[in-house]
ZAKOL-529664 format. One record per residue (C-alpha): x, y, z; residue in one letter. Coordinates in Angstrom, 1 decimal. Layout:
residues N
<atom px="X" py="Y" pz="Z" residu="A"/>
...
***
This chain:
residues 280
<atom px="0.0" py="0.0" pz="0.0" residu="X"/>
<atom px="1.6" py="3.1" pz="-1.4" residu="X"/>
<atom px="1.0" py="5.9" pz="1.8" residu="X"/>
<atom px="0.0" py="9.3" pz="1.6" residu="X"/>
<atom px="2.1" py="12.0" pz="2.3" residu="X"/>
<atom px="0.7" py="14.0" pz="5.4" residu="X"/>
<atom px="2.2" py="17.1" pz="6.8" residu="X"/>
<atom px="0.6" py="16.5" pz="10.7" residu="X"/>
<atom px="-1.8" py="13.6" pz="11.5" residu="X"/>
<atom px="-3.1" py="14.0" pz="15.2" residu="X"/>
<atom px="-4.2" py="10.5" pz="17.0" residu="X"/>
<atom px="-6.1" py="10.2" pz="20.8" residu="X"/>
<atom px="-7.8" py="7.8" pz="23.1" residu="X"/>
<atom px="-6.3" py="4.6" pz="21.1" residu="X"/>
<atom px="-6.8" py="2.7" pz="24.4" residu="X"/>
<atom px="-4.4" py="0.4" pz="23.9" residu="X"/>
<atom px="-4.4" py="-2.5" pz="26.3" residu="X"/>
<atom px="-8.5" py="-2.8" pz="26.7" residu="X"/>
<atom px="-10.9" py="-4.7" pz="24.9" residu="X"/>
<atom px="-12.5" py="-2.1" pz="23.4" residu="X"/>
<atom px="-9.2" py="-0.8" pz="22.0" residu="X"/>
<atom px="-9.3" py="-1.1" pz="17.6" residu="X"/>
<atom px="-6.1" py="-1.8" pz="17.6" residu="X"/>
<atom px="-5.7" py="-3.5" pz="14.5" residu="X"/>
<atom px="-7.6" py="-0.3" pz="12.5" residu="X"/>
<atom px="-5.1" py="2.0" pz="14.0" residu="X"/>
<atom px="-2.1" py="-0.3" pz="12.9" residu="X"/>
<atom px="-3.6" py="-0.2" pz="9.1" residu="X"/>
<atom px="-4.2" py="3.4" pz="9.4" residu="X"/>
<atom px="-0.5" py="4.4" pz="10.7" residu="X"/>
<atom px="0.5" py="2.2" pz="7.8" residu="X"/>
<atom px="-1.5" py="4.1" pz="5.5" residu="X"/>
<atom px="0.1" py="7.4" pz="5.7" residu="X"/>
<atom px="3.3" py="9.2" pz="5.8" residu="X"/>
<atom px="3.5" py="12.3" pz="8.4" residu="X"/>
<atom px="6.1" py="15.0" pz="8.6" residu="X"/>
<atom px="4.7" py="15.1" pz="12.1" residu="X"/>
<atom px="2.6" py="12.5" pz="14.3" residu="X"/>
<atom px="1.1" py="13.9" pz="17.6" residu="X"/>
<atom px="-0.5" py="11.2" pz="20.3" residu="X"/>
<atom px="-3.0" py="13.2" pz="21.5" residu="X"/>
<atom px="-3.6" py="11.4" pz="25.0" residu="X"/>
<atom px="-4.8" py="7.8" pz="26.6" residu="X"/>
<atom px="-2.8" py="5.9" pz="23.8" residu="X"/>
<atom px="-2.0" py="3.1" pz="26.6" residu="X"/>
<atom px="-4.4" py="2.8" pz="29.1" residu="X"/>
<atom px="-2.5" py="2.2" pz="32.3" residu="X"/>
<atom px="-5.9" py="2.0" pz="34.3" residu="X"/>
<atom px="-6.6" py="-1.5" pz="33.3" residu="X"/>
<atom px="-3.3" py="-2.4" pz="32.4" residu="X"/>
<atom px="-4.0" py="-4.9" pz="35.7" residu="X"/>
<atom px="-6.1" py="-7.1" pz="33.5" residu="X"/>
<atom px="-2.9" py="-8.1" pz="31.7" residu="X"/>
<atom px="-4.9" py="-8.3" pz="28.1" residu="X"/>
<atom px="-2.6" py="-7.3" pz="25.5" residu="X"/>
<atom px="-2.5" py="-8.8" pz="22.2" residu="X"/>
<atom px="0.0" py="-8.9" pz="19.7" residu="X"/>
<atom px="-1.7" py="-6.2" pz="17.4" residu="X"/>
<atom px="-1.2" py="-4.1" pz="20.2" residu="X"/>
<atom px="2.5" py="-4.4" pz="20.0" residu="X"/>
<atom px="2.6" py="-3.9" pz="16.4" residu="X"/>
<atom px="1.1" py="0.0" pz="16.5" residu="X"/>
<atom px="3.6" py="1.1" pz="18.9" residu="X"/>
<atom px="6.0" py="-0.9" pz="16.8" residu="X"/>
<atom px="4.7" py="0.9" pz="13.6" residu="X"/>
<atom px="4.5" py="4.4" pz="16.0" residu="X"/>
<atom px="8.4" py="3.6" pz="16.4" residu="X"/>
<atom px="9.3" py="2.9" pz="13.0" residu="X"/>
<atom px="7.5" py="5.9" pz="11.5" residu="X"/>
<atom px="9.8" py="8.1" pz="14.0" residu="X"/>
<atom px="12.9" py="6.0" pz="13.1" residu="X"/>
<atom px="12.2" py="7.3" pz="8.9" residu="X"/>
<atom px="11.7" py="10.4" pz="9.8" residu="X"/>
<atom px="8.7" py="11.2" pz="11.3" residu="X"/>
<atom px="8.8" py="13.8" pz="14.5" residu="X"/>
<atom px="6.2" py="12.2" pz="17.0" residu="X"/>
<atom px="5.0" py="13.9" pz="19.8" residu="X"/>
<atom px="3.3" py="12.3" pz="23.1" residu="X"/>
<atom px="1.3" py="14.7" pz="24.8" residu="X"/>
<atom px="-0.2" py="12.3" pz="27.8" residu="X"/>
<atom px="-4.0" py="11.9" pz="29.0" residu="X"/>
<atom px="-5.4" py="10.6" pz="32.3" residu="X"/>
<atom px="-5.3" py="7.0" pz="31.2" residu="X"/>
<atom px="-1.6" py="7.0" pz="30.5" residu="X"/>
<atom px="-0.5" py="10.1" pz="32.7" residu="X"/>
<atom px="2.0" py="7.6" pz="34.5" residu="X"/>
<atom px="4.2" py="9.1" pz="31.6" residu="X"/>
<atom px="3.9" py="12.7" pz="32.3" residu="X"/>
<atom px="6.8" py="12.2" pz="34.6" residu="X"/>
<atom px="9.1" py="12.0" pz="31.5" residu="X"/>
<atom px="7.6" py="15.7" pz="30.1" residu="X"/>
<atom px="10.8" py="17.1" pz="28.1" residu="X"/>
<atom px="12.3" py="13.8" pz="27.3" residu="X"/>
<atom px="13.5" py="12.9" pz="24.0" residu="X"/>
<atom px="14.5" py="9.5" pz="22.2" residu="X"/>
<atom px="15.5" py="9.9" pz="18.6" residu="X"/>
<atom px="12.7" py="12.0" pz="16.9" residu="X"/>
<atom px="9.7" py="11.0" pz="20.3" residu="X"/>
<atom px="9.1" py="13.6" pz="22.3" residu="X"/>
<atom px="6.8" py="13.6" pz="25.4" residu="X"/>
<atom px="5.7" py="16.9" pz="26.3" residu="X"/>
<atom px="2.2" py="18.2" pz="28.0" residu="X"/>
<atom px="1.1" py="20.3" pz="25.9" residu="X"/>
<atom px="2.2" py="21.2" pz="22.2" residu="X"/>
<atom px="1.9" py="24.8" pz="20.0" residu="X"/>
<atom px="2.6" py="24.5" pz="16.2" residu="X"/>
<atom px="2.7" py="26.8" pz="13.8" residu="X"/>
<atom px="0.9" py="26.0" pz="10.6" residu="X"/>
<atom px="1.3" py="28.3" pz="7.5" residu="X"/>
<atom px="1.2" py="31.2" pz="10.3" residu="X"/>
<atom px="-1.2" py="30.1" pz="12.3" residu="X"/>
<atom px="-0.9" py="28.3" pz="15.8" residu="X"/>
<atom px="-2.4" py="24.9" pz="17.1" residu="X"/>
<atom px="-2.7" py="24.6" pz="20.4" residu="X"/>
<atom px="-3.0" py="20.9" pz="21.5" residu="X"/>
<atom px="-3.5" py="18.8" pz="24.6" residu="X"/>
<atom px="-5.6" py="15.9" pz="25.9" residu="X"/>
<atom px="-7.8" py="17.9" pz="27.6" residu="X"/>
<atom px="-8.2" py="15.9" pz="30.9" residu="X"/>
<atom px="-7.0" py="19.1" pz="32.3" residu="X"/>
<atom px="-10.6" py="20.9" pz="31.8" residu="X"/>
<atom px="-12.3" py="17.8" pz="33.1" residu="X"/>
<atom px="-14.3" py="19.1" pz="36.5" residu="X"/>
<atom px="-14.6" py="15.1" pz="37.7" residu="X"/>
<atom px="-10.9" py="14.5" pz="37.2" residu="X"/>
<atom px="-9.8" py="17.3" pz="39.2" residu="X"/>
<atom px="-11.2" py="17.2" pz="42.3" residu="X"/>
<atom px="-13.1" py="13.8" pz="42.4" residu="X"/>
<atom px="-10.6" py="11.3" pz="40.9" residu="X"/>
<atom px="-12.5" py="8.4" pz="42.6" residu="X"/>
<atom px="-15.6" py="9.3" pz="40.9" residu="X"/>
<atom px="-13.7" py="9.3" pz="37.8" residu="X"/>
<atom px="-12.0" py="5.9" pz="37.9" residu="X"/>
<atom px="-16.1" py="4.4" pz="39.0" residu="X"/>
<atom px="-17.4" py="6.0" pz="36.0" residu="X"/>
<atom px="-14.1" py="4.7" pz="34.0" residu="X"/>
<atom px="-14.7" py="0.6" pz="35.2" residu="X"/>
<atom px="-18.7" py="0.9" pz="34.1" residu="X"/>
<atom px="-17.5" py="2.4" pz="30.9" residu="X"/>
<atom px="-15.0" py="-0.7" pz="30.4" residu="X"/>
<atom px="-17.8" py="-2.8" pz="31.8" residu="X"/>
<atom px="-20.1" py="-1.3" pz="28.5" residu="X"/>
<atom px="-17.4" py="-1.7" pz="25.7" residu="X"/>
<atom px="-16.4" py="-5.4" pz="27.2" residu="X"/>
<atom px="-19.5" py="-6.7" pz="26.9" residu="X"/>
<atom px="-19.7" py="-4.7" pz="23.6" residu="X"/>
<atom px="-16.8" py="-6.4" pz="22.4" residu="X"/>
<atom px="-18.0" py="-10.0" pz="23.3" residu="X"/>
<atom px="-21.2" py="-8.6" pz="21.1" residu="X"/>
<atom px="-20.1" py="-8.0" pz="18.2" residu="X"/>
<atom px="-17.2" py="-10.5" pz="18.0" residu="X"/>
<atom px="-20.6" py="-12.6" pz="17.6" residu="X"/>
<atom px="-22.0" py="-10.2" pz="14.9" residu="X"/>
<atom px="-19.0" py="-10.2" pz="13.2" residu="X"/>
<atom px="-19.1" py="-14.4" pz="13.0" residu="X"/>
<atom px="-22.6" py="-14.0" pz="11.8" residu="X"/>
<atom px="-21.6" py="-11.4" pz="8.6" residu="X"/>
<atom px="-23.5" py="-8.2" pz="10.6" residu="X"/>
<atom px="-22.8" py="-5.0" pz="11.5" residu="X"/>
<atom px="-20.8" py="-4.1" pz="14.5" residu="X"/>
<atom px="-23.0" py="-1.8" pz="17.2" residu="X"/>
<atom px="-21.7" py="0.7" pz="19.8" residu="X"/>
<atom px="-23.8" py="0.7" pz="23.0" residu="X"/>
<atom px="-21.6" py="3.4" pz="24.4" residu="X"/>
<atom px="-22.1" py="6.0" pz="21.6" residu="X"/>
<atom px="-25.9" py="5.1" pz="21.9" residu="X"/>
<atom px="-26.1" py="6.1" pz="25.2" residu="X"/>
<atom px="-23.7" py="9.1" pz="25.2" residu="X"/>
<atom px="-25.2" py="10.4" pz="21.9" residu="X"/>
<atom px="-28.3" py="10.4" pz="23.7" residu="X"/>
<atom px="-28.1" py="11.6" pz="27.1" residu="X"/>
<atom px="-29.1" py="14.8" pz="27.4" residu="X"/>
<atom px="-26.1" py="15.5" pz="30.1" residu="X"/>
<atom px="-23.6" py="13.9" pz="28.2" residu="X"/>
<atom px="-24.3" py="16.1" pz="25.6" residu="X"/>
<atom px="-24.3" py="19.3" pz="27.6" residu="X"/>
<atom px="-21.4" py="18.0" pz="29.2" residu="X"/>
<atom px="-19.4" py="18.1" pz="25.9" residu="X"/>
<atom px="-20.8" py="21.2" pz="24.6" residu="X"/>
<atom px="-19.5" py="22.5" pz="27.9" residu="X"/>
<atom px="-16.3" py="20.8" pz="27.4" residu="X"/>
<atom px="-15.5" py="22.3" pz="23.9" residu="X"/>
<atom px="-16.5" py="25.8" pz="25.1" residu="X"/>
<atom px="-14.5" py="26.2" pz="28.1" residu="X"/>
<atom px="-11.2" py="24.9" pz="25.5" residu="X"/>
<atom px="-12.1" py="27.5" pz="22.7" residu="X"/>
<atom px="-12.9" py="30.7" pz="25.6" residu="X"/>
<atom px="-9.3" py="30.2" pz="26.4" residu="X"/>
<atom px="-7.9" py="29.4" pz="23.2" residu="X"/>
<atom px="-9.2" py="32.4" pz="22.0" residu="X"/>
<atom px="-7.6" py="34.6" pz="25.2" residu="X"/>
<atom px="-4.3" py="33.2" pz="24.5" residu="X"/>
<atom px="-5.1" py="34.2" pz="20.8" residu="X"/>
<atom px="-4.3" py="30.9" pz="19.5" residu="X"/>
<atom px="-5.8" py="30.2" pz="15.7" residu="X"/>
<atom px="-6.6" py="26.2" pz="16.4" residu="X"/>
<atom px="-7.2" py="24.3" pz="19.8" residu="X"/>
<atom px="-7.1" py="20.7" pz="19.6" residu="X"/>
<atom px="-8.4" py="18.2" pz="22.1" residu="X"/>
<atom px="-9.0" py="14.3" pz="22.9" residu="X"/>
<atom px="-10.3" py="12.5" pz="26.1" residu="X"/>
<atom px="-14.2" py="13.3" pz="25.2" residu="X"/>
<atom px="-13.9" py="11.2" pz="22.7" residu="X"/>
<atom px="-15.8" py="13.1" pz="20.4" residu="X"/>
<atom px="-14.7" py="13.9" pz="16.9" residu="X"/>
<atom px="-15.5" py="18.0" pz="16.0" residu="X"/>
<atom px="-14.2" py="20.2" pz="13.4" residu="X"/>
<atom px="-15.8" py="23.6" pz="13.9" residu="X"/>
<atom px="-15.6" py="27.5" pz="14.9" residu="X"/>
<atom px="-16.3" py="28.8" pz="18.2" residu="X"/>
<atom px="-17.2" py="32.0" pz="18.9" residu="X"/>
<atom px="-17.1" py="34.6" pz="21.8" residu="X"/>
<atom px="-17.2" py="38.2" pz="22.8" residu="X"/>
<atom px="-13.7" py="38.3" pz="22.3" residu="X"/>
<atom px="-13.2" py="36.8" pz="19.0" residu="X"/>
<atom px="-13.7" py="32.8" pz="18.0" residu="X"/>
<atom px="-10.9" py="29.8" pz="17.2" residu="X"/>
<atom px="-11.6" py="26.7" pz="15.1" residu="X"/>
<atom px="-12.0" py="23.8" pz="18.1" residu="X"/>
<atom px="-10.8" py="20.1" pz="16.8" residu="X"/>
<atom px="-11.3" py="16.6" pz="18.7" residu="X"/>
<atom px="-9.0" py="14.0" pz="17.0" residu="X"/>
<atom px="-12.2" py="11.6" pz="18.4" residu="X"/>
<atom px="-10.8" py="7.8" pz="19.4" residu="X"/>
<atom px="-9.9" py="4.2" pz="18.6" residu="X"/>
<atom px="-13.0" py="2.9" pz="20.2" residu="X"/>
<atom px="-16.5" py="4.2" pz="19.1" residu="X"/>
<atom px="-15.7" py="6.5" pz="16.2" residu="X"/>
<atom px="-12.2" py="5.3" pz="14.4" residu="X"/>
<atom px="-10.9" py="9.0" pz="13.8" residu="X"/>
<atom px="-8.1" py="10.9" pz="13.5" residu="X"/>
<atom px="-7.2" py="14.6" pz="12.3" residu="X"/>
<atom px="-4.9" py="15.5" pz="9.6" residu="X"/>
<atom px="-3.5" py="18.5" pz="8.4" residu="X"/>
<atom px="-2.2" py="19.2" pz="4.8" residu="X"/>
<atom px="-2.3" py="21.9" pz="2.2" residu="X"/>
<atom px="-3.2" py="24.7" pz="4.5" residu="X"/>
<atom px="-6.5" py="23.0" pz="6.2" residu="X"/>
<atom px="-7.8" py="20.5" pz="8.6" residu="X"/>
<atom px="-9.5" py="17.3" pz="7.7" residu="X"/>
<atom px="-11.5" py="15.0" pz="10.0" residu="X"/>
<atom px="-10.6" py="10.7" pz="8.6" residu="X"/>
<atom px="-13.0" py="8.4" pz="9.4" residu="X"/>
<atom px="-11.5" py="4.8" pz="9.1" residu="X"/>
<atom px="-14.8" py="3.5" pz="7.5" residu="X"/>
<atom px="-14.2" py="6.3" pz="5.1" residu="X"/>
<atom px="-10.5" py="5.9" pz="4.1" residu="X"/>
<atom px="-11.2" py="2.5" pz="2.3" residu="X"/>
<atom px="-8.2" py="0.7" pz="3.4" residu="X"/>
<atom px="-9.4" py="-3.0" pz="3.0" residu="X"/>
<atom px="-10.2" py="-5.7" pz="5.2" residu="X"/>
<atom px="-6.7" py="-7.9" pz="5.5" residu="X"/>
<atom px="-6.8" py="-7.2" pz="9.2" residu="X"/>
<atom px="-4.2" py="-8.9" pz="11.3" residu="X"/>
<atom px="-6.1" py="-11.8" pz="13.3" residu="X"/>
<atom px="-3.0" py="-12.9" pz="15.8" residu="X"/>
<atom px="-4.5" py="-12.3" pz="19.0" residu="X"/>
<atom px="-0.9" py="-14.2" pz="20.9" residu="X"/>
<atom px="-0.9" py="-12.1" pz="24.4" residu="X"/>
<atom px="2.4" py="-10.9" pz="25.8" residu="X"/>
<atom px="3.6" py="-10.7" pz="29.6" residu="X"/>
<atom px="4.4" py="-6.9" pz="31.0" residu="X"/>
<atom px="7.8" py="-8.0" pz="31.0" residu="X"/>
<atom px="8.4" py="-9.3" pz="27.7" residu="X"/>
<atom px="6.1" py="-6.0" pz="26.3" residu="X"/>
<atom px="8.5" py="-3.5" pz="27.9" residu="X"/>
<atom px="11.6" py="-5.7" pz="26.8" residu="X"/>
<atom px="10.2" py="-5.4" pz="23.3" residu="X"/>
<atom px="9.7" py="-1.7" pz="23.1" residu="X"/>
<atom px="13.0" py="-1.2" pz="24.6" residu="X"/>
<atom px="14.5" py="-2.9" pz="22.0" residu="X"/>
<atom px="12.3" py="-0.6" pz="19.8" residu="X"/>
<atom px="13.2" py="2.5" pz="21.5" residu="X"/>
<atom px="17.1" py="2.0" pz="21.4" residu="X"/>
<atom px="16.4" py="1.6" pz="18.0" residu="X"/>
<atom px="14.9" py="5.0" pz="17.2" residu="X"/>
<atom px="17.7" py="6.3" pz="19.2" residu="X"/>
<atom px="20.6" py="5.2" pz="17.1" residu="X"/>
<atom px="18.6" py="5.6" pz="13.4" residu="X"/>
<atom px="17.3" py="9.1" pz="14.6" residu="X"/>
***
């Protein structure tokens, strides 16, 4: 598959190391295409349920494709979320062409992106972390038994289903909750008079134009790996919202589900990691 040439391409909320995580969609997208710059938006590993010691090869492979895409060239960014902030202790380190920071301004053709996860804005993570991590498990609860669902509907030839977007997409205070979530992100965009503010952790893809009394910024959510299969790219001068389904990248999915230990993970992306660092 010959990839496309992309100038930045912005992943979130990959989830790697649940159930629910699409793991094998991401590794056929990252294939697909050829950034200048890759920014990991947030909640790429979830370290939460990293206990339940499910991790599938496929898993593996997009961090191995992550690394080799930074070993040809690609400058990749980690900006961490909630579920992997375990790695903001290593904000300002840098192996070969990986950087993790906390936050990340570009500027694009003379404007600037502003881009972080987002957890930051998130009222329930601040002062009720508890609360968080019980509304984190039921979540897990919803896309396990999701999973189990439509592994059955996929033996059967039907359509996969997503009882979470269901049920988020129609709650009323879910939906104020991410209205309230985009507007708080764009209010202070706009004040630090930043042209683009890009976000994860809602898991919410959004392209659009906010607007205040004191002037309006373009708000983007990259979405997830999960429910919605998105990502953002930017090229010639504009931002683009990809939907996997859209993209048309075939069905030869990887099907080797052989789990790893922690130890033997870590080992491998060491290995992986010394590698950047000597090609970069």
């Amino acid at each position: 598959m010959k990839r496309r040439k992309v100038e930045v391409a912005v992943l979130s909320d990959i989830h790697l190391g649940t159930y629910g995580s699409r793991a094998k969609e991401v590794l056929q997208y990252l294939k697909s295409i050829k950034p200048k710059t890759l920014v990991l938006n947030g909640d790429i590993i979830d370290v939460w349920q990293f206990k339940k010691k499910y991790w599938p090869n496929s898993h593996t492979k997009v961090l191995k494709e992550i690394l080799n895409l930074a070993s040809k060239g690609t400058n990749v960014y980690f900006l961490p979320g909630n579920h992997d902030e375990v790695f903001r202790r290593f904000v300002g380190y840098r192996l070969g062409n990986i950087r993790i920071e906390n936050k990340l301004v570009m500027e694009l053709d003379g404007k600037k992106a502003w881009m972080f996860h987002g957890d930051v804005f998130d009222v329930t993570m601040q002062y009720s972390r508890w609360l968080t991590k019980l509304g984190s498990v039921s979540y897990d609860l919803l896309i396990w038994l999701n999973y189990k669902v439509n592994r059955i509907l996929e033996l059967t030839g039907r359509e996969r289903i997503s009882f979470s977007k269901k049920i988020k997409n129609g709650v009323k205070s879910a939906v104020k909750y991410i209205n309230q979530f985009e507007e708080i992100c764009a209010e202070i965009a706009i004040d630090k008079e930043y042209d683009y503010v890009l976000c994860g952790h809602i898991h919410q893809p959004e392209i659009r134009t906010i607007s205040t009394a004191k002037g309006s910024v373009t708000y983007l959510n990259s979405g997830d790996w999960i429910e919605n299969l998105s990502a953002l790219e930017y090229s010639n001068k504009s931002w683009s919202l990809r939907h996997y389904s859209d993209l048309n990248l075939g069905k030869d999915l990887d099907t080797d589900l052989v789990e790893l230990d922690a130890k033997t993970l870590f080992n491998e992306m060491l290995k992986e990691f010394q590698l950047v660092t000597v090609k970069a």
